[in-house]
N, C-alpha and C positions, 0 to 999 in steps of 0.2 A: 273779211276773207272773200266775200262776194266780191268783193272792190277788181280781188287778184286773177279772179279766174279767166275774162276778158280777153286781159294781158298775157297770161300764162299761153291760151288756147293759139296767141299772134306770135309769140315765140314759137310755142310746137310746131307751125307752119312753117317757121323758116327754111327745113330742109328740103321742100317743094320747091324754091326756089334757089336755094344755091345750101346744098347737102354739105359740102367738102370744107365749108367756109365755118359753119357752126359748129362751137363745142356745149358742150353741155357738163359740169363738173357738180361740187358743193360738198354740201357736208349735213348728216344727222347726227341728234345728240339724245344723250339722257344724263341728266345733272341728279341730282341727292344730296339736300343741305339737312343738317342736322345744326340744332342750336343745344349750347350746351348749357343755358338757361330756361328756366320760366319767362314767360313776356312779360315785359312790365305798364303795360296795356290792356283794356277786355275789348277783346272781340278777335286778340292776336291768336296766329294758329301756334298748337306745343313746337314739339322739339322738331319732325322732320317733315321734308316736304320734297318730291317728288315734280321732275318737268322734265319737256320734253323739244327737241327745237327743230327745225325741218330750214336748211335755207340752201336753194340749190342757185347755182349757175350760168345763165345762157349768156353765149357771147358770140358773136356774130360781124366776119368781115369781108370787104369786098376785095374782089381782085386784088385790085391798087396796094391795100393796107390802108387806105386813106381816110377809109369811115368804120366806125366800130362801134354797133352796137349792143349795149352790157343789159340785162335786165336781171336783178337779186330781189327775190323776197323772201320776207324772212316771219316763221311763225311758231309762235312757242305757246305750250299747253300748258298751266300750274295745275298741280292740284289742291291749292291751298287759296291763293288771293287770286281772284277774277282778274283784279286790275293786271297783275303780272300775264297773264292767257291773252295775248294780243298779238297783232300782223303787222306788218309792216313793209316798205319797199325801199330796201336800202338805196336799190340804185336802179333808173329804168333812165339809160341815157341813151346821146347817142353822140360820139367824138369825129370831129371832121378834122383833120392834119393838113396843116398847108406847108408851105417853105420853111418860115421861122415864125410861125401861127399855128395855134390850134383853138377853137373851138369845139366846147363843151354846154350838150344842152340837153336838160331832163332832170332829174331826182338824183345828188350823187352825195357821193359823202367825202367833204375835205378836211382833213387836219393839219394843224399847227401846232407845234413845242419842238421845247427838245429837253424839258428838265422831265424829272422821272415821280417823283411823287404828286405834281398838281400841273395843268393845263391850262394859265391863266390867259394866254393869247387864244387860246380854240375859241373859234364861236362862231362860225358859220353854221354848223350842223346843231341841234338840240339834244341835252341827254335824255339817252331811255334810261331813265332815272329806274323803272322797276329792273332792270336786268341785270346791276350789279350797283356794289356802294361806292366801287372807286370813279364813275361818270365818266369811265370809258366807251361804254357802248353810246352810238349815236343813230338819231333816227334820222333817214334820208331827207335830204331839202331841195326843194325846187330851185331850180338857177339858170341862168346863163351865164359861163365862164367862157370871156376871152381871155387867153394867156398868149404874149407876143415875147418871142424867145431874141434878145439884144445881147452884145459881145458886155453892155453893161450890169445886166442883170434882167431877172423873167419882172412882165409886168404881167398883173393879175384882176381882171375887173370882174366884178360880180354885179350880177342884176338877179336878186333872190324875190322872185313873187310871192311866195305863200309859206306862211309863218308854224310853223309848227309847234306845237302845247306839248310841257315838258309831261312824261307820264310818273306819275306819285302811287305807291303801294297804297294798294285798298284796308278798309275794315280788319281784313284778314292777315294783313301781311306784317310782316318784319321789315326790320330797318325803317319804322315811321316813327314820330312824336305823338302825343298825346290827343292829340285832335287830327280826324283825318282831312285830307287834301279832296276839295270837290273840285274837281277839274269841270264840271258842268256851270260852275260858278265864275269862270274865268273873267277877267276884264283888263280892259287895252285903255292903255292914256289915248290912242291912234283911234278917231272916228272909223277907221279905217278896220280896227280889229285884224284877224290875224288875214287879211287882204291886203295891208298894207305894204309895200312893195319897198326893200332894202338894198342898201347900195355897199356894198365895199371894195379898196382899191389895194393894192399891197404889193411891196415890192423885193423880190428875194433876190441871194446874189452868193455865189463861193471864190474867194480868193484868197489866196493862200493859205493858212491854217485857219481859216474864219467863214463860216457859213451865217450869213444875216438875213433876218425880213423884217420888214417894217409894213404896217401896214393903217388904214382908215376904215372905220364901219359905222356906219349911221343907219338905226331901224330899231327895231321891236329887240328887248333885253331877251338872252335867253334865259336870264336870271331871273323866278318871278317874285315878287314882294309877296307872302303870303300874310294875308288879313284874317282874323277871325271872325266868323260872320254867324248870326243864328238864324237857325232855320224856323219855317213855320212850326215846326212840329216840338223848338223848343230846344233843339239840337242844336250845337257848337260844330263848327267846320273850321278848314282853312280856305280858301278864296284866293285864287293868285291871280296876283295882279302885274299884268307885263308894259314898262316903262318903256319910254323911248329915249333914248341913249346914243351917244356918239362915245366913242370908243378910238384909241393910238395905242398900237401894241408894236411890242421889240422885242424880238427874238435871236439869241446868239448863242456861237456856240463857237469855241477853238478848239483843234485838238493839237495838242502840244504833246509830242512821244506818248505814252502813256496815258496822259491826260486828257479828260475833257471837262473843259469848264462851260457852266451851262447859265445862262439867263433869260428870264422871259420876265419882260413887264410892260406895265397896263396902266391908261391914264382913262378913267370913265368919266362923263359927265352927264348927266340925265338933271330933270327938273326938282328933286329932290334929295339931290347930293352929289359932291363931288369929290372923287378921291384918285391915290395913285396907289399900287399893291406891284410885288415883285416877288419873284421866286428864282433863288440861284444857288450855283453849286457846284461840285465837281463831281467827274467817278473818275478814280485812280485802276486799272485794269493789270494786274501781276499774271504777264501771259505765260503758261506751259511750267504752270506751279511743282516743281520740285523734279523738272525733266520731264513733266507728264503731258495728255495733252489738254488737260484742265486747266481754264484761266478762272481769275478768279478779280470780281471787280468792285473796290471798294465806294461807296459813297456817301455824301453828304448832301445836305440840302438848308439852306432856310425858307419860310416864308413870310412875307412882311405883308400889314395891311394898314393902309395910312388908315381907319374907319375905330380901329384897335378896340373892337367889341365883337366879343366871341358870341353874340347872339348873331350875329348876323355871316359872319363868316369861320370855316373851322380853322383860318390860316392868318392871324391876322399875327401871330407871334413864336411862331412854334420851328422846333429842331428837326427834320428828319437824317437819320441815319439806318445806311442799310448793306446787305453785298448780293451780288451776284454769283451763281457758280454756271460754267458753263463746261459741260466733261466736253464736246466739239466729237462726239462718238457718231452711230450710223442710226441712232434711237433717237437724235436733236436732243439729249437730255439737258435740261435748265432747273434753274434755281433762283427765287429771288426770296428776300427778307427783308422786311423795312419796319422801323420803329418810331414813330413821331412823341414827343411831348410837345405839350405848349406850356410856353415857359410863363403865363400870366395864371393860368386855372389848374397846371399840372394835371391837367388829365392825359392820356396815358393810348396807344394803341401801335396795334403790332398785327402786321399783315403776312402771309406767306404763300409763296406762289410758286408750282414744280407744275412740270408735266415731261411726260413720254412718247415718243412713236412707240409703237408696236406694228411689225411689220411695214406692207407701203397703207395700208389702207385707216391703221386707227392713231387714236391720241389719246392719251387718258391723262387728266389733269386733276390737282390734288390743291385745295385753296382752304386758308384758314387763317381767323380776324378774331382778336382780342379787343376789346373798348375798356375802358376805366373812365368814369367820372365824374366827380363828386358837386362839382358847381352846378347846380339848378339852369344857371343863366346862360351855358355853355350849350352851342347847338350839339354836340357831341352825348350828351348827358343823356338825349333822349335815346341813343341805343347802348345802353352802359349795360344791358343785359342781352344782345342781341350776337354774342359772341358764336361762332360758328365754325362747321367743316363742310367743305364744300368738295363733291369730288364727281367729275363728268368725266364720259365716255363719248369720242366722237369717231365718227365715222365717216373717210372723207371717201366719195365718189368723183 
């Protein structure tokens, strides 16, 4: 948090120098997860746990429009696992606009997909693995992005300096396996460790009912191998270990009336294994369900893992299906539900996801996650009691 204040105090100064130009926005929260199990773990906290999230806004631009600089940190309090109580800087950039160029340089956060249950093309940014189970949330990354805008499609270069260490639930927390993750323990195939300097190139494009990217990354995995490792003291860890990897990902998407078909896939190759993995699918969208103005949007999914061992990943064979509601009212109200099996270990999970405006200033959102099962060998198996309700309150300034 010392890291932030710096930074914070060079933002507050910007209205000394151009007032009208700076906004300042964001959001505070307070989440309340309750588990509807005992842990199946010692050292896990019981049933509920209380937190709290502070991530504001500054954005800043000149006359022109032509330079824009963004600064977001973000920092949440647990009261249960330590490791989850941490800062972060999503984004401290700063965007120069040319003709058909832009330039992009600082801490920022990029994403790729387009299918809805797994992210298999994302990988510029790292997940903040403590802040939720679905490895949505990401932690900001250092970069240099040229992006040059052509009649045939955006070209995308990345020159990413500094590697960022995924963050793992402590001692205390939920959602771990049986042996906790020492991130103090870490290790790099790269002499270089997390200074080692990544490169990726990718190239997107929309024409006619088809939006494509294709893309190359070569650098540090953001996937770590974890190792079990004993400590002096006699203690069992986990140890992750970050490979270096070359990576060709494909991302598509058509929308046909109604429909959108979706696919993303991945060809990895690093020094100890090579494989290819895909995730596709459609959602079917039944808009103004019964004259109303609720649409209502059906979907599917699979995912495939050429590796086809559930220790290693939770997708290497499994169904999802799910729907969407969306009323389209003056509250944003939403609704999602999705349910995956794997069809090799039949284990079993079911996720739920609503929220609401309330007035202009709040959101209250309501999340909750069923796990089943029974295969030991299954990475899934380690939260087979870690089922829960999740329900936050935010407040957007």
């Amino acid at each position: 948090m010392r890291r932030l204040l710096p930074l914070l105090s060079l933002v507050l100064a910007l209205p000394a120098v151009a007032e009208s130009n700076l906004s300042i926005s964001g959001k505070v929260g307070l989440e309340a997860r309750y588990f509807l199990q005992d842990p199946s773990f010692p050292g896990q906290h019981g049933s509920t746990a209380l937190s709290g999230i502070i991530e504001p806004e500054f954005q800043w631009s000149d006359e022109s429009q032509n330079n824009l600089f963004s600064f977001v940190p973000f920092l949440r309090l647990d009261q249960r696992d330590s490791e989850r109580t941490h800062a972060d800087i999503r984004e401290l950039s700063w965007i120069h606009v040319g003709d058909d160029w832009e330039l992009r340089t600082g801490i920022r956060t990029v994403f790729w997909g387009v299918t809805e249950f797994q992210h298999l093309v994302d990988i510029i940014n790292q997940t903040d693995a403590v802040e939720a189970i679905d490895a949505e949330e990401k932690l900001g990354q250092p970069m240099v992005n040229l992006s040059l805008v052509k009649d045939w499609g955006i070209i995308d270069l990345f020159v990413l300096p500094g590697f960022r260490e995924r963050t793992f639930p402590g001692v205390d927390g939920r959602f771990r396996g049986g042996l906790v993750v020492d991130t103090d323990l870490a290790e790099y195939e790269s002499a270089a460790e997390e200074k080692h300097v990544d490169l990726a190139l990718r190239w997107s494009h929309t024409f006619d009912v088809y939006d494509i990217g294709l893309y190359w990354f070569r650098g540090t995995s953001r996937d770590p191998q974890l190792r079990p490792v004993t400590r002096s003291s006699g203690e069992t860890v986990l140890s992750p270990f970050y490979p270096q990897i070359t990576q060709y990902g494909l991302d598509l998407q058509a929308t046909i009336e109604s429909w959108l078909w979706k696919l993303e896939a991945i060809r990895r190759d690093s020094k100890s294994e090579e494989y290819w993995a895909a995730q596709a699918g459609f959602e079917y969208t039944l808009v103004g369900v019964s004259d109303s103005a609720v649409d209502l949007g059906l979907l599917m999914e699979y995912g495939w893992d050429e590796r086809d061992d559930p220790g290693l990943t939770t997708f290497q064979n499994d169904l999802f299906v799910g729907t969407r509601i969306t009323l389209n009212d003056a509250a944003s109200t939403e609704f999602l539900a999705g349910a995956g099996y794997d069809l090799d270990t039949q284990s079993k999970s079911f996720l739920v996801e609503a929220s609401r405006r309330f007035g202009d200033n709040w959101k209250v959102s309501l999340d909750a996650g069923i796990f089943s099962s029974d295969d030991p060998t299954d990475v899934a198996h380690s939260i087979r009691n870690d089922d829960y309700v999740k329900l936050q309150a935010e407040y957007f300034f």
